[in-house]
C-alpha positions as protocol buffer text, in pm:
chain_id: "A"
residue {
  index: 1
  type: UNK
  ca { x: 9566 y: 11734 z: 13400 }
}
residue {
  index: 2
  type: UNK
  ca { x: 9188 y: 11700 z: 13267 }
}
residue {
  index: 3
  type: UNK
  ca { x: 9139 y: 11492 z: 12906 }
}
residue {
  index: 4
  type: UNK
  ca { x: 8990 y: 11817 z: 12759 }
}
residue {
  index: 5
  type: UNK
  ca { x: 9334 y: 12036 z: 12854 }
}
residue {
  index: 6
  type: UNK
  ca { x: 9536 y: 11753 z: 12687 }
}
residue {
  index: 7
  type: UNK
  ca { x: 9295 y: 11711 z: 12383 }
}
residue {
  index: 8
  type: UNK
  ca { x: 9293 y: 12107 z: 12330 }
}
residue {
  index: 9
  type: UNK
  ca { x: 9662 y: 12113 z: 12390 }
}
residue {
  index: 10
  type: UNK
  ca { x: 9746 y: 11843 z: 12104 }
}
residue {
  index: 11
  type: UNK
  ca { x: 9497 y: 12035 z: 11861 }
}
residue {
  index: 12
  type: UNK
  ca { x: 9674 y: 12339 z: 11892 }
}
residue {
  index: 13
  type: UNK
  ca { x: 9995 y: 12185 z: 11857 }
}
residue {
  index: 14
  type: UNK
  ca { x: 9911 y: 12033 z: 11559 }
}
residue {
  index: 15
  type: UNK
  ca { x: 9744 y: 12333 z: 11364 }
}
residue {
  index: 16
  type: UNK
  ca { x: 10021 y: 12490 z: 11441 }
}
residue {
  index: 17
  type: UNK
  ca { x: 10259 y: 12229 z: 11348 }
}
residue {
  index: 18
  type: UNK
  ca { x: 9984 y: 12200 z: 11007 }
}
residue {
  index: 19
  type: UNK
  ca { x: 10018 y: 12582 z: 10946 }
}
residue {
  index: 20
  type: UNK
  ca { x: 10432 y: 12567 z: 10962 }
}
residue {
  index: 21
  type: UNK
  ca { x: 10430 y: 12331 z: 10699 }
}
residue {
  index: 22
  type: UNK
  ca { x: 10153 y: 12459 z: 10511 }
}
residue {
  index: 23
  type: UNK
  ca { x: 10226 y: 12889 z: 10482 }
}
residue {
  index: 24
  type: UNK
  ca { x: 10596 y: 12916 z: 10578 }
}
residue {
  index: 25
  type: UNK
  ca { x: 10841 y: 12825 z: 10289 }
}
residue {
  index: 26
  type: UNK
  ca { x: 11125 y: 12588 z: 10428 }
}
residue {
  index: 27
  type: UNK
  ca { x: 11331 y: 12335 z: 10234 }
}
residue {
  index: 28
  type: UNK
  ca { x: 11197 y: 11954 z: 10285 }
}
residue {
  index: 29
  type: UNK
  ca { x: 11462 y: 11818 z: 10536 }
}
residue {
  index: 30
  type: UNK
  ca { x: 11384 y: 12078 z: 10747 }
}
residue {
  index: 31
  type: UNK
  ca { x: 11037 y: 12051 z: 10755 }
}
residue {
  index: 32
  type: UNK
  ca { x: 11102 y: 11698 z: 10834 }
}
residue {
  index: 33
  type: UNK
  ca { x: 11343 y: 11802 z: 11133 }
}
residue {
  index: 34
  type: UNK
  ca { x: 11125 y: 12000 z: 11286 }
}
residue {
  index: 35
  type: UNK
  ca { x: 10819 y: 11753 z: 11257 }
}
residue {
  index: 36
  type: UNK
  ca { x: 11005 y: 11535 z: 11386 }
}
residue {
  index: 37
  type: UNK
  ca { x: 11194 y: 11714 z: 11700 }
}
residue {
  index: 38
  type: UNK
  ca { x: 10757 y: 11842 z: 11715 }
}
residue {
  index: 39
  type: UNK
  ca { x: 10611 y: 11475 z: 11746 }
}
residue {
  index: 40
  type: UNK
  ca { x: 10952 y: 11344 z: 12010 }
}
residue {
  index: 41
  type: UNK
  ca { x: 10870 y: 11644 z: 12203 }
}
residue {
  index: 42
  type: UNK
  ca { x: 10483 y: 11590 z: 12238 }
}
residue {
  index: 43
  type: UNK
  ca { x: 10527 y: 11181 z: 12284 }
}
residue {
  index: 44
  type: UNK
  ca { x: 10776 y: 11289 z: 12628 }
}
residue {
  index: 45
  type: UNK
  ca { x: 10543 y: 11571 z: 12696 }
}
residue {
  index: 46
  type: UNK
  ca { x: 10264 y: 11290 z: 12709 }
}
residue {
  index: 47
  type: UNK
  ca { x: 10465 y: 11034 z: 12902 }
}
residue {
  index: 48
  type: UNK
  ca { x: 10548 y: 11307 z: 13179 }
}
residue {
  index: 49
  type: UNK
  ca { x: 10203 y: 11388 z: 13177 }
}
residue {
  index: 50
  type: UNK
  ca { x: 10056 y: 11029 z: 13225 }
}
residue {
  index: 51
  type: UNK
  ca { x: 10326 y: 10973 z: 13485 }
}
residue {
  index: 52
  type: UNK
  ca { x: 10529 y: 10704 z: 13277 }
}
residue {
  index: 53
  type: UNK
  ca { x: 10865 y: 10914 z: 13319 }
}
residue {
  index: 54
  type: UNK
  ca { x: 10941 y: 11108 z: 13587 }
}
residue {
  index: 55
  type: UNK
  ca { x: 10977 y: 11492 z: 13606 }
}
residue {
  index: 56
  type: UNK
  ca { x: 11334 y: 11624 z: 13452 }
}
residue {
  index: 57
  type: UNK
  ca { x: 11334 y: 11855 z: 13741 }
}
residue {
  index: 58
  type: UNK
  ca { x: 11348 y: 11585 z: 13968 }
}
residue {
  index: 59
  type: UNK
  ca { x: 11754 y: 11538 z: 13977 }
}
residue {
  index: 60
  type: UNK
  ca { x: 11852 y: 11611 z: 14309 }
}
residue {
  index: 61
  type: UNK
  ca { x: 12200 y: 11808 z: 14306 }
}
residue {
  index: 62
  type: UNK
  ca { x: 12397 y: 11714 z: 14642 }
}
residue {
  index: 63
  type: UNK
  ca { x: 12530 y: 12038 z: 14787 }
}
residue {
  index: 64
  type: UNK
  ca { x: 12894 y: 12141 z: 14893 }
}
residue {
  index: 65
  type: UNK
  ca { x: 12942 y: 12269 z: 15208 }
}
């Protein structure tokens, strides 16, 4: 993944995260839940993409024969 993909892909996420808050009427806890769920999301989305924690699609399933 290039620098530029992940620097366009954080902008976006955060105007949109910016226009949630802004335009859309929501009570304050839940603004802060979903900032927050937003933000733990994007910091694992970064990790996996800089290769700090592996892929969750990487559990290998044994199968039954």
């Amino acid at each position: 993944m290039s620098l530029m993909t992940l620097a366009i892909t954080l902008i976006v996420v955060g105007v949109l995260l910016w226009l949630v808050n802004a335009y859309i009427p929501m009570d304050g806890k839940i603004k802060k839940i979903l900032n927050v769920v937003v933000v733990i999301c994007v910091v694992v989305w970064l990790l996996s993409a800089f290769g700090v924690i592996g892929h969750s699609g990487d559990i290998q399933v044994p199968q039954v024969r």
